[in-house]
PDB file of the backbone (N, CA, C, O) and the ligand in Angstrom, with CONECT records:
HET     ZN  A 101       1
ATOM      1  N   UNK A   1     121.464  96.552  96.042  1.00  0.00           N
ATOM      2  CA  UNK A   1     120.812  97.654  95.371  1.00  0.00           C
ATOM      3  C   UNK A   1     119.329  97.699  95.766  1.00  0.00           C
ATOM      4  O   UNK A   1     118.734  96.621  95.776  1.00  0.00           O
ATOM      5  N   UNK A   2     118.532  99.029  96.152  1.00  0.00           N
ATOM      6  CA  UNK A   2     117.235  99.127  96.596  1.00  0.00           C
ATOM      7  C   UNK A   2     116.343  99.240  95.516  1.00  0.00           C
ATOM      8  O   UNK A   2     116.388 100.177  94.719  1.00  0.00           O
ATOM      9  N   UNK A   3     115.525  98.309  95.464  1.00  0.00           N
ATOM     10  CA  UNK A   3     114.514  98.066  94.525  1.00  0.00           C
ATOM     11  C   UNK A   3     113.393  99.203  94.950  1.00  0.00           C
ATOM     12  O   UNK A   3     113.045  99.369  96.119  1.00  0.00           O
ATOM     13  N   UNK A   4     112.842 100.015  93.759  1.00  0.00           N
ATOM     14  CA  UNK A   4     111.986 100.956  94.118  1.00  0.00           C
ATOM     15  C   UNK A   4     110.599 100.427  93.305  1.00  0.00           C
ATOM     16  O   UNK A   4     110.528  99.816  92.238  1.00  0.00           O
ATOM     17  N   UNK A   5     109.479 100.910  94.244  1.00  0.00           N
ATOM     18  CA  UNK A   5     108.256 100.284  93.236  1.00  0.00           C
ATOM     19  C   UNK A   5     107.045 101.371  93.690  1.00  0.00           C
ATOM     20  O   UNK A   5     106.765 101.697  94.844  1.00  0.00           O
ATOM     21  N   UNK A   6     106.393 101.850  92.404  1.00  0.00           N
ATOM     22  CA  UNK A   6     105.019 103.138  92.539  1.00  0.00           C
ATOM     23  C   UNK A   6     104.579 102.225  92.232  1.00  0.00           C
ATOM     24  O   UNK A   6     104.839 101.394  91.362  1.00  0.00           O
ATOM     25  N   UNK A   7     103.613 102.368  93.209  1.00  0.00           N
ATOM     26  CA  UNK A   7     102.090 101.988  93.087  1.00  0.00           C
ATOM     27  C   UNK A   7     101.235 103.219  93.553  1.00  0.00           C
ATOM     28  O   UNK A   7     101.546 104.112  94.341  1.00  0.00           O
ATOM     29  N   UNK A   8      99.578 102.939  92.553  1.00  0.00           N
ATOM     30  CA  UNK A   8      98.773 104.305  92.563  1.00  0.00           C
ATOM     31  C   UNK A   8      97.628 103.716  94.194  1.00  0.00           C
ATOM     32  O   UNK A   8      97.437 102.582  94.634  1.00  0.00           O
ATOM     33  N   UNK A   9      97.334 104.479  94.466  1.00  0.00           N
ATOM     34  CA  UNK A   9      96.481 104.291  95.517  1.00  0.00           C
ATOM     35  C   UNK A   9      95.291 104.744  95.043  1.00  0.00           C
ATOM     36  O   UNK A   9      95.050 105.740  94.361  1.00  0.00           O
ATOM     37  N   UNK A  10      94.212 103.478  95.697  1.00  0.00           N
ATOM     38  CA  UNK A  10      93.009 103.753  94.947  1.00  0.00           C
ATOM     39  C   UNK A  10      91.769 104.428  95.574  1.00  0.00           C
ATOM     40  O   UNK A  10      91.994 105.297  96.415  1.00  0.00           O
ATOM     41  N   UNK A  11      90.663 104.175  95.309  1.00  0.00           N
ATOM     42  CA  UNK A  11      89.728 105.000  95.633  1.00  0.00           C
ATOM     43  C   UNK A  11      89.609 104.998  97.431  1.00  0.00           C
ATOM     44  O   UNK A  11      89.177 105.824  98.235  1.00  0.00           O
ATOM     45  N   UNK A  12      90.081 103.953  97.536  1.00  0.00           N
ATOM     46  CA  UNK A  12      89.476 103.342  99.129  1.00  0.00           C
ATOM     47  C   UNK A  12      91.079 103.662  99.778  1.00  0.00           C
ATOM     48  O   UNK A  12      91.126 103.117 100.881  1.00  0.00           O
ATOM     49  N   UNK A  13      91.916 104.104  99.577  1.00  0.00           N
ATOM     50  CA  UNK A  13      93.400 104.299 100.038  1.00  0.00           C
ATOM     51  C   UNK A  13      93.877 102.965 100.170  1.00  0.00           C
ATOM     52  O   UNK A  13      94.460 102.751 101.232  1.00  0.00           O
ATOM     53  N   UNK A  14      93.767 101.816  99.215  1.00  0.00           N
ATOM     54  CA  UNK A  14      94.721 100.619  99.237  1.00  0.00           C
ATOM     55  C   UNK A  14      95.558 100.862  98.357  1.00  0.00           C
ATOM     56  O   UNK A  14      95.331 101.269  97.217  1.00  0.00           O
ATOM     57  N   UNK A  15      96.898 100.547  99.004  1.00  0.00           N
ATOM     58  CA  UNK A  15      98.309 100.337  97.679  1.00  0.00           C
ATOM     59  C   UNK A  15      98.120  98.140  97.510  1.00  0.00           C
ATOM     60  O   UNK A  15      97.232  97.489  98.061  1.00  0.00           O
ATOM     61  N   UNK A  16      98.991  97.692  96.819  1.00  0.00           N
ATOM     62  CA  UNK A  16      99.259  96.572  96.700  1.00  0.00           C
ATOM     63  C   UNK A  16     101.215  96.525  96.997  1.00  0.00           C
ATOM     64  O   UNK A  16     102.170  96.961  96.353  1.00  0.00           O
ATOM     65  N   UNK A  17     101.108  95.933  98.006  1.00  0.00           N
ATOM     66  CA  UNK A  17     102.459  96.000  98.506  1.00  0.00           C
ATOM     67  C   UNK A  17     103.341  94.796  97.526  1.00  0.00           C
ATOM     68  O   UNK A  17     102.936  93.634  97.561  1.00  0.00           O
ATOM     69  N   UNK A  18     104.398  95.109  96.775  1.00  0.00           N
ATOM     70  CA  UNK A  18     104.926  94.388  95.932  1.00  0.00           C
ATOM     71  C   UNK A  18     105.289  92.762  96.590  1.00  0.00           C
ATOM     72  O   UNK A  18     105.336  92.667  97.816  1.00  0.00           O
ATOM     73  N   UNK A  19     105.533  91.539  95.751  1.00  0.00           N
ATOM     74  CA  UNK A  19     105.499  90.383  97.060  1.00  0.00           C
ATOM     75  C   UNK A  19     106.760  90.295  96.947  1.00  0.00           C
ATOM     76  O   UNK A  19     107.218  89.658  97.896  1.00  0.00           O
ATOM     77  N   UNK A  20     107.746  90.727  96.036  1.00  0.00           N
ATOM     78  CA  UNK A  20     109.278  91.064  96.634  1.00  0.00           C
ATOM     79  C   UNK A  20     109.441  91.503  98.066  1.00  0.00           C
ATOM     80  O   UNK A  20     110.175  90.846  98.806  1.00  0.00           O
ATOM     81  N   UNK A  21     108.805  92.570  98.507  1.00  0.00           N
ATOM     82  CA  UNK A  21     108.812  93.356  99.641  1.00  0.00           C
ATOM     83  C   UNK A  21     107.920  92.613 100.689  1.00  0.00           C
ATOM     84  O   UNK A  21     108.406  92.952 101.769  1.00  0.00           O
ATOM     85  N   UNK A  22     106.864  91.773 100.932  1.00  0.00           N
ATOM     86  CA  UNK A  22     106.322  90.686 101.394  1.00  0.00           C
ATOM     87  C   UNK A  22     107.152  89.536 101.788  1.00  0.00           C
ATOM     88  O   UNK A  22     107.441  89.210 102.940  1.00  0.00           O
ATOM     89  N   UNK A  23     107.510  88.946 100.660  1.00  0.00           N
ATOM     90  CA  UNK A  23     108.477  88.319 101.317  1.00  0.00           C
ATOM     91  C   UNK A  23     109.411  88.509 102.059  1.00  0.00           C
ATOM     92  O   UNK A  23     109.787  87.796 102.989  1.00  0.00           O
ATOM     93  N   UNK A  24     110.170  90.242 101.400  1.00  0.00           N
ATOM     94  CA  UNK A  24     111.306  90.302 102.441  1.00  0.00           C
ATOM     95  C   UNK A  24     110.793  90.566 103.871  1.00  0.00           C
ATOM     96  O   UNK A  24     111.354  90.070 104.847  1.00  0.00           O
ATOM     97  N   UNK A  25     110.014  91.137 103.938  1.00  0.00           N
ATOM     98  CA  UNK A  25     108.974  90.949 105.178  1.00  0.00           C
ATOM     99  C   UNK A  25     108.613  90.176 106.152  1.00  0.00           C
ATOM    100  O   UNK A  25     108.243  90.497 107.282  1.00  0.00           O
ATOM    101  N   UNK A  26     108.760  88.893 105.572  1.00  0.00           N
ATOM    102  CA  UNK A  26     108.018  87.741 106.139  1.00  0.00           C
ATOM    103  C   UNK A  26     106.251  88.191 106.362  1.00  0.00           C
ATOM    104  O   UNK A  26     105.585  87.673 107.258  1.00  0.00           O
ATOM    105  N   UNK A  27     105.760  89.068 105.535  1.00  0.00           N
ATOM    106  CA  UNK A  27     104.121  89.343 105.510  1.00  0.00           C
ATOM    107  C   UNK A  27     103.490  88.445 104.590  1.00  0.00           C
ATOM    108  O   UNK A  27     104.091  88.223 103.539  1.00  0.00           O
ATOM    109  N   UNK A  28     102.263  87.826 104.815  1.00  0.00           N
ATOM    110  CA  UNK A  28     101.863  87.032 104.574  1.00  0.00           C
ATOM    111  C   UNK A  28     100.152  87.355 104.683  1.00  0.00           C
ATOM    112  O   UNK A  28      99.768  88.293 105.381  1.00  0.00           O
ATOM    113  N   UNK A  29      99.230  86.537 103.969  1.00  0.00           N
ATOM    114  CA  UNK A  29      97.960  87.313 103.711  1.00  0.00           C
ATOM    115  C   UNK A  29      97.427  86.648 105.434  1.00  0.00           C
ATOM    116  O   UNK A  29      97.619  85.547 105.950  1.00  0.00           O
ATOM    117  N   UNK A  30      96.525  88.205 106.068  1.00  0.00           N
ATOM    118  CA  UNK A  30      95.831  87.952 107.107  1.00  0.00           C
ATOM    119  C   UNK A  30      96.897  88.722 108.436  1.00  0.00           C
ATOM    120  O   UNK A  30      96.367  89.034 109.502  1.00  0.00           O
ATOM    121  N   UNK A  31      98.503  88.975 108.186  1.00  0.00           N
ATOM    122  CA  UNK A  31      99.217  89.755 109.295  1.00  0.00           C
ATOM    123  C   UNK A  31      98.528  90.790 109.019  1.00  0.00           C
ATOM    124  O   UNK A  31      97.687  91.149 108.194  1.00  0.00           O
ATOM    125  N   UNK A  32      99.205  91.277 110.104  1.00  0.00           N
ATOM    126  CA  UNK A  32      98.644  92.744 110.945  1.00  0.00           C
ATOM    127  C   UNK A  32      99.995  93.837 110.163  1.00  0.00           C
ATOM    128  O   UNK A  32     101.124  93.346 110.191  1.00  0.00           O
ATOM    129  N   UNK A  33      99.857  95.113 109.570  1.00  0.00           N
ATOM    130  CA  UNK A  33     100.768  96.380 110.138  1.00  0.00           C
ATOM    131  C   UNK A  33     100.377  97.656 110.859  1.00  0.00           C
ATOM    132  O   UNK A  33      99.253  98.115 111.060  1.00  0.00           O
ATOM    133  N   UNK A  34     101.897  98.245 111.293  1.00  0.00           N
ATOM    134  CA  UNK A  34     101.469  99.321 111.958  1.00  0.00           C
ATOM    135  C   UNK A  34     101.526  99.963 111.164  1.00  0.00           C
ATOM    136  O   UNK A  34     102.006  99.406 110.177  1.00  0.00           O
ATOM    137  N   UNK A  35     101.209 101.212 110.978  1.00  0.00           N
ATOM    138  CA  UNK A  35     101.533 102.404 110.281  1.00  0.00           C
ATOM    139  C   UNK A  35     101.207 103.748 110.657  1.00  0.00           C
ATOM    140  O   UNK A  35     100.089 104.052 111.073  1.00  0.00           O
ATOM    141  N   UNK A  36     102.357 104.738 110.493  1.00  0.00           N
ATOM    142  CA  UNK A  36     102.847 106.298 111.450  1.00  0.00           C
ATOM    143  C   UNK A  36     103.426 106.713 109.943  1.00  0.00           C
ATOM    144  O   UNK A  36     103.956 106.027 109.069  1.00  0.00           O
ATOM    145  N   UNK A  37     103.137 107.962 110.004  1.00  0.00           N
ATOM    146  CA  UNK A  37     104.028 108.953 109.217  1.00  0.00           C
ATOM    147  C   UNK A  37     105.223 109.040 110.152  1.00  0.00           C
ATOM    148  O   UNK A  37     105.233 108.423 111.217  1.00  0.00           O
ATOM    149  N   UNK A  38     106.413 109.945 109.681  1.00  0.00           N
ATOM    150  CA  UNK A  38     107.522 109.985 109.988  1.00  0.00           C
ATOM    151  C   UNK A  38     108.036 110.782 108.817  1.00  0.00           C
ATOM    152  O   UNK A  38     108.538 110.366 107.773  1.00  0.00           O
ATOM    153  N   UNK A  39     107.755 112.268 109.295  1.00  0.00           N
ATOM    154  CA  UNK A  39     108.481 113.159 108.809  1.00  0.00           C
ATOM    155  C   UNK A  39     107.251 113.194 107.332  1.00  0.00           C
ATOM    156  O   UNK A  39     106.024 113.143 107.424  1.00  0.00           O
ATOM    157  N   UNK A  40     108.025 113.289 106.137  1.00  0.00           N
ATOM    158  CA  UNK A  40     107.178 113.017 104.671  1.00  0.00           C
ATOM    159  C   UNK A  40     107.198 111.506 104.622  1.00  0.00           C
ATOM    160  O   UNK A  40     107.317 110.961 103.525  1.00  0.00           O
ATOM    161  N   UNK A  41     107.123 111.003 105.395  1.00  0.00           N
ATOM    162  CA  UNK A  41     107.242 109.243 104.852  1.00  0.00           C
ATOM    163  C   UNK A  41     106.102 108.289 105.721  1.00  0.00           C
ATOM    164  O   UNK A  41     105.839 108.450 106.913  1.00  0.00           O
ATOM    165  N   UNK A  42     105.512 107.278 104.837  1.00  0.00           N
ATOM    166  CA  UNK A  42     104.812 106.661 105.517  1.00  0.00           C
ATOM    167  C   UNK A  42     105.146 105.239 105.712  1.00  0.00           C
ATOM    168  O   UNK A  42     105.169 104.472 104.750  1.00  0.00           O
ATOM    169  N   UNK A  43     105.467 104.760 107.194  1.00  0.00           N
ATOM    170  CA  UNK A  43     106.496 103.892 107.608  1.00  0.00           C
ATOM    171  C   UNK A  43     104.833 102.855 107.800  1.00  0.00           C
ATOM    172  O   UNK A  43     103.692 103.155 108.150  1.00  0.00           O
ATOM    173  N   UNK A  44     105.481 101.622 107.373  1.00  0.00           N
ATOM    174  CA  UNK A  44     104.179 100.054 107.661  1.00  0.00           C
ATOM    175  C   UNK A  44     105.771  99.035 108.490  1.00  0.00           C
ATOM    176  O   UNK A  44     106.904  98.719 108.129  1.00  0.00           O
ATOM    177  N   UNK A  45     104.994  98.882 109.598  1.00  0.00           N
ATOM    178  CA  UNK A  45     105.881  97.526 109.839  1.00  0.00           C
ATOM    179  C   UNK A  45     105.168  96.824 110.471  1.00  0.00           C
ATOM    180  O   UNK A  45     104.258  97.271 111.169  1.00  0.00           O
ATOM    181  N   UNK A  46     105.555  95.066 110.301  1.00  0.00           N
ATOM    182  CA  UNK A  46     104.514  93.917 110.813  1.00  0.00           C
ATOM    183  C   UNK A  46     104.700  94.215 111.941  1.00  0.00           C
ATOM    184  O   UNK A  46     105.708  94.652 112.495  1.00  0.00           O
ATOM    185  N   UNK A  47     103.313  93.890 112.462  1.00  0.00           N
ATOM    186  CA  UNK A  47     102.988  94.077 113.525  1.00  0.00           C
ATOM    187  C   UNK A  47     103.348  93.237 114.839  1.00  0.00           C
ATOM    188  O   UNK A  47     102.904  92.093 114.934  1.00  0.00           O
ATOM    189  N   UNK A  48     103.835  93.568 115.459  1.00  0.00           N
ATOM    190  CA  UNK A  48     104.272  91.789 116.646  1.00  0.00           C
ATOM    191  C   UNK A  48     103.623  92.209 117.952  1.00  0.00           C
ATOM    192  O   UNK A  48     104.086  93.148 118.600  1.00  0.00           O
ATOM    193  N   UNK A  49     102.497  91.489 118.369  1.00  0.00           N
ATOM    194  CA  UNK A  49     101.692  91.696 119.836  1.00  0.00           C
ATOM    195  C   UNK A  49     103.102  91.377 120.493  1.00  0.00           C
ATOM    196  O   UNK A  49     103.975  90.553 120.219  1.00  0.00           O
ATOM    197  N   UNK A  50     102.958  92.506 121.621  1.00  0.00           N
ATOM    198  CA  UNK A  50     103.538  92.314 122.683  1.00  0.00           C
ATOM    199  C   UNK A  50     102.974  93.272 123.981  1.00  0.00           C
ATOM    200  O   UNK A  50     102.315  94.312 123.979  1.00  0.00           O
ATOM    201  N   UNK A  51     103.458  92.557 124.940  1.00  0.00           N
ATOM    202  CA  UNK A  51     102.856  92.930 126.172  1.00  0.00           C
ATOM    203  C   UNK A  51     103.359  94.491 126.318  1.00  0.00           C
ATOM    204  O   UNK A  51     104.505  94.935 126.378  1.00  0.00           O
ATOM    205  N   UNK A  52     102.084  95.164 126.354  1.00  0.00           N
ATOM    206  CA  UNK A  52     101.667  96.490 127.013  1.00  0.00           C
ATOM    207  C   UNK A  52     102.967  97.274 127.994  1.00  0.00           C
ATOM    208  O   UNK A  52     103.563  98.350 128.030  1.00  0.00           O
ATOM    209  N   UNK A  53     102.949  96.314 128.528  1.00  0.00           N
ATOM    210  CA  UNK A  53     103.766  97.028 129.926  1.00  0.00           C
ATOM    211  C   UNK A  53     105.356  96.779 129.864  1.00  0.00           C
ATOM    212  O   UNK A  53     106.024  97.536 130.568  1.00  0.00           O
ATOM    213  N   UNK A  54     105.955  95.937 129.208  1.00  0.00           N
ATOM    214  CA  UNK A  54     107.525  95.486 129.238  1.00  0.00           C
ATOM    215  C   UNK A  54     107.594  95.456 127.813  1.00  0.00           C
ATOM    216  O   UNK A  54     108.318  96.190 127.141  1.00  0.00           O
ATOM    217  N   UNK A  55     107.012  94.802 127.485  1.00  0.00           N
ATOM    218  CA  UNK A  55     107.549  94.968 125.783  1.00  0.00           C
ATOM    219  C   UNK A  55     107.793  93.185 125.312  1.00  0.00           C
ATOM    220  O   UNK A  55     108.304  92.829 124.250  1.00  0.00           O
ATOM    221  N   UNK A  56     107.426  92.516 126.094  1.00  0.00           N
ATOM    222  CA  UNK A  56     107.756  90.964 125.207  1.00  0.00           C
ATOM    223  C   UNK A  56     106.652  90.388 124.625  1.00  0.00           C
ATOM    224  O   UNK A  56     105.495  90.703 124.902  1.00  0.00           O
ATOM    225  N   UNK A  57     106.946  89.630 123.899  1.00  0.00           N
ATOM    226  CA  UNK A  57     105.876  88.985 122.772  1.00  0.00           C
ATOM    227  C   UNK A  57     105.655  88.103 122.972  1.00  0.00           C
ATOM    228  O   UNK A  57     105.139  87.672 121.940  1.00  0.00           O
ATOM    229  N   UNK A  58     105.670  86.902 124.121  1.00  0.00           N
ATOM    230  CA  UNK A  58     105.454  85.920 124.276  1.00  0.00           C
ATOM    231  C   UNK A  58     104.137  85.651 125.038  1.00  0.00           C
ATOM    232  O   UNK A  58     103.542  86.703 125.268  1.00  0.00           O
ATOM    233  N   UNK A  59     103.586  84.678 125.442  1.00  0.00           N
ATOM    234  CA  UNK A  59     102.887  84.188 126.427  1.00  0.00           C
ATOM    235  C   UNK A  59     102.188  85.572 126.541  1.00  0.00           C
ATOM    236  O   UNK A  59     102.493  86.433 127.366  1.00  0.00           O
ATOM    237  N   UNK A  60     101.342  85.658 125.732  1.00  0.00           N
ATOM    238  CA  UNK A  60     100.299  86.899 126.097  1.00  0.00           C
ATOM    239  C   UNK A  60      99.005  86.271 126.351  1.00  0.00           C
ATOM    240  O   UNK A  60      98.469  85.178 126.173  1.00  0.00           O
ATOM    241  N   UNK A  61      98.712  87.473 126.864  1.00  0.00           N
ATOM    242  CA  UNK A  61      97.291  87.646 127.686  1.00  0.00           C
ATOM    243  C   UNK A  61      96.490  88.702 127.281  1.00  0.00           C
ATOM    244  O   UNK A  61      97.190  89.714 127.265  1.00  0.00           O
ATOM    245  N   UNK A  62      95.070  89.000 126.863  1.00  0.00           N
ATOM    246  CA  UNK A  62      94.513  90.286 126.802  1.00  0.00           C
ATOM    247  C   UNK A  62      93.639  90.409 128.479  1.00  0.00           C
ATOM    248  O   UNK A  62      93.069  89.669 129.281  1.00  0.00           O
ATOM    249  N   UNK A  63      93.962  91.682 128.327  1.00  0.00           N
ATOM    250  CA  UNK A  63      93.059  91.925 129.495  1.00  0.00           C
ATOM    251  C   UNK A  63      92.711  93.694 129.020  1.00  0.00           C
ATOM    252  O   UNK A  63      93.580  94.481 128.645  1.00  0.00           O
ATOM    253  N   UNK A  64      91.301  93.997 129.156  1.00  0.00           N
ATOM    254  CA  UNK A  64      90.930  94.849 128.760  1.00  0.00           C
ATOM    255  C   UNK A  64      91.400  95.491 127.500  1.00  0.00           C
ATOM    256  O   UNK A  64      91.746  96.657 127.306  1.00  0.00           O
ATOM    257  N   UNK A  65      91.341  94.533 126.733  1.00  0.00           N
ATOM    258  CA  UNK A  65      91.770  94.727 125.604  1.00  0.00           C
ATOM    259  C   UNK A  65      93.253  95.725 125.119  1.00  0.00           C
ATOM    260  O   UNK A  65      93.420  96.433 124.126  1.00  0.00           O
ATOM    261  N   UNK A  66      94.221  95.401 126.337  1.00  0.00           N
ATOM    262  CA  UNK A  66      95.487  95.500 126.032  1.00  0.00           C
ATOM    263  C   UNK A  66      96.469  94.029 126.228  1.00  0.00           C
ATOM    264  O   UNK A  66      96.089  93.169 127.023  1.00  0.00           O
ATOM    265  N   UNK A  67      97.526  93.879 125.567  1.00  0.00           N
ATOM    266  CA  UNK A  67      98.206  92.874 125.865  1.00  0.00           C
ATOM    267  C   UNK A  67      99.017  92.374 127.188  1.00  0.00           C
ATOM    268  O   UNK A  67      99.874  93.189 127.527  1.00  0.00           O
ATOM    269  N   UNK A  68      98.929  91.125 128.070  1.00  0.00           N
ATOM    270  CA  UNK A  68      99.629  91.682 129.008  1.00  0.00           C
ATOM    271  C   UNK A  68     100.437  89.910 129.198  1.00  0.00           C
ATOM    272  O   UNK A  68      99.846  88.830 129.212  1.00  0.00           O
ATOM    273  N   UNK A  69     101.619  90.119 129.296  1.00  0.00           N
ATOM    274  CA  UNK A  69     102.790  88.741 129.437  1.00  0.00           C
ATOM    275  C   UNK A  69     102.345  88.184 130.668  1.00  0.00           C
ATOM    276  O   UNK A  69     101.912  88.892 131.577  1.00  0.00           O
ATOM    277  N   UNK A  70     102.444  86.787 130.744  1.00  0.00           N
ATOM    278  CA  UNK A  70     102.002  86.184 132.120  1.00  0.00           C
ATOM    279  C   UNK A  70     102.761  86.674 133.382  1.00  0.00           C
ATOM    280  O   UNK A  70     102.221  86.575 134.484  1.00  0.00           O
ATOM    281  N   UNK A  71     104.076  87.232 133.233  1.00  0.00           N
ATOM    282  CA  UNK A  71     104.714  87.518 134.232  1.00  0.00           C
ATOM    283  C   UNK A  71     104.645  88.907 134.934  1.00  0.00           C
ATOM    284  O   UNK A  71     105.164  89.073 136.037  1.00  0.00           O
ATOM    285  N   UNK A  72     103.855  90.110 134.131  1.00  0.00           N
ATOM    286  CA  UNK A  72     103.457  91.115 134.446  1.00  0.00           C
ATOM    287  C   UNK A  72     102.081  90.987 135.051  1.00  0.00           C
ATOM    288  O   UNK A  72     101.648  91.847 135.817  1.00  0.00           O
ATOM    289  N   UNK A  73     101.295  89.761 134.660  1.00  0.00           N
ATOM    290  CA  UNK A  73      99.984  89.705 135.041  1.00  0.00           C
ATOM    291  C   UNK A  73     100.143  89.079 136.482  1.00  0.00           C
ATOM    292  O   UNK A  73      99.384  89.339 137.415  1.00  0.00           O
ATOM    293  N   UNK A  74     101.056  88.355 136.538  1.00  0.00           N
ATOM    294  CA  UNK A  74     101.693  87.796 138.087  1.00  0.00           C
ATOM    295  C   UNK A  74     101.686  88.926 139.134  1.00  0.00           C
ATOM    296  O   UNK A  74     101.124  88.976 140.228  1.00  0.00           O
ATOM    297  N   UNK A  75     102.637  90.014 138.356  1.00  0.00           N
ATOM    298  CA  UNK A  75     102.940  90.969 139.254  1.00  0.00           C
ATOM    299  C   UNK A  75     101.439  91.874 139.390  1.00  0.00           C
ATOM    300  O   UNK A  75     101.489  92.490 140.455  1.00  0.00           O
ATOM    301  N   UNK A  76     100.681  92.034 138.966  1.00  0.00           N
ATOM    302  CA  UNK A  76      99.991  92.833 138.715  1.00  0.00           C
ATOM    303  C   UNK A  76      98.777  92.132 140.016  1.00  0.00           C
ATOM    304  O   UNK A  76      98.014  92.834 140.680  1.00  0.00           O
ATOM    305  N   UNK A  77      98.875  90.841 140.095  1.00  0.00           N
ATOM    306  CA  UNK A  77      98.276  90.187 140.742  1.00  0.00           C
ATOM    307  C   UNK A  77      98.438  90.353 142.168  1.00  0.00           C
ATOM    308  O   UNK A  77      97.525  90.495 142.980  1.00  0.00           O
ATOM    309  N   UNK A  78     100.219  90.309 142.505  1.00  0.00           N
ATOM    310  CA  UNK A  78     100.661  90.552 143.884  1.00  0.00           C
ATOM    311  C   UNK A  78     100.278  92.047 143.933  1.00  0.00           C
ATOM    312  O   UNK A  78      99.335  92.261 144.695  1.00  0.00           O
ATOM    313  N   UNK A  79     100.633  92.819 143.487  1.00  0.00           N
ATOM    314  CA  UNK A  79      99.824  94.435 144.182  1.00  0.00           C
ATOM    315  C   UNK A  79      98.453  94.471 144.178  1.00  0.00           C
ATOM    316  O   UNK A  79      97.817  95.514 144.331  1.00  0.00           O
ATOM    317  N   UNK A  80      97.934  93.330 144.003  1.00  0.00           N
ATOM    318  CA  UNK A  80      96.015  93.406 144.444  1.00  0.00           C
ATOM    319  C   UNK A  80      95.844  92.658 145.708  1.00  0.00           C
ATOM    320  O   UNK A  80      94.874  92.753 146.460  1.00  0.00           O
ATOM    321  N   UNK A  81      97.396  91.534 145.945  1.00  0.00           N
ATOM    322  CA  UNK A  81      96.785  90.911 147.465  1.00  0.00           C
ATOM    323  C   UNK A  81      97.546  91.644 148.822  1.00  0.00           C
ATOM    324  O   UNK A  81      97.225  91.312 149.964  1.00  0.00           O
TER     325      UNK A  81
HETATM  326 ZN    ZN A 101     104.972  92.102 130.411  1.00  0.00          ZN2+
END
């Protein structure tokens, strides 16, 4: 059964996200979310760095302040020599 919960949003646009829903989350104080409307709805999901260009989350790298996996930065390397 889906647990529903209002909360008022305050002066500064913070809600307090219930810690039922935190936990089911695995969110924890100091993660990151995204957040997009979608349609009338406003969608938050934790955030997971992943590399820019393929999409994996591992073994990252920033470079110009996008994310980039060691193995794309490999490749990225051979089309410069
Ligand atoms: Zn990559």
């Amino acid at each position: 059964m889906r647990r529903f919960a209002i909360r008022r949003v305050d002066r500064l646009g913070r809600i307090v996200i219930p810690i039922y829903l935190r936990q089911a989350m695995g969110l924890g104080e100091g993660d990151s979310l995204e957040m997009y409307a979608d349609g009338g709805k406003i969608v938050l999901e934790k955030y997971v760095p992943s590399c820019f260009f393929c999409g994996v989350t591992e073994e990252l790298k920033v470079f110009k302040r996008k994310n980039i996996c060691i193995a794309c930065l490999k490749q990225a390397q051979e089309v410069t020599e």
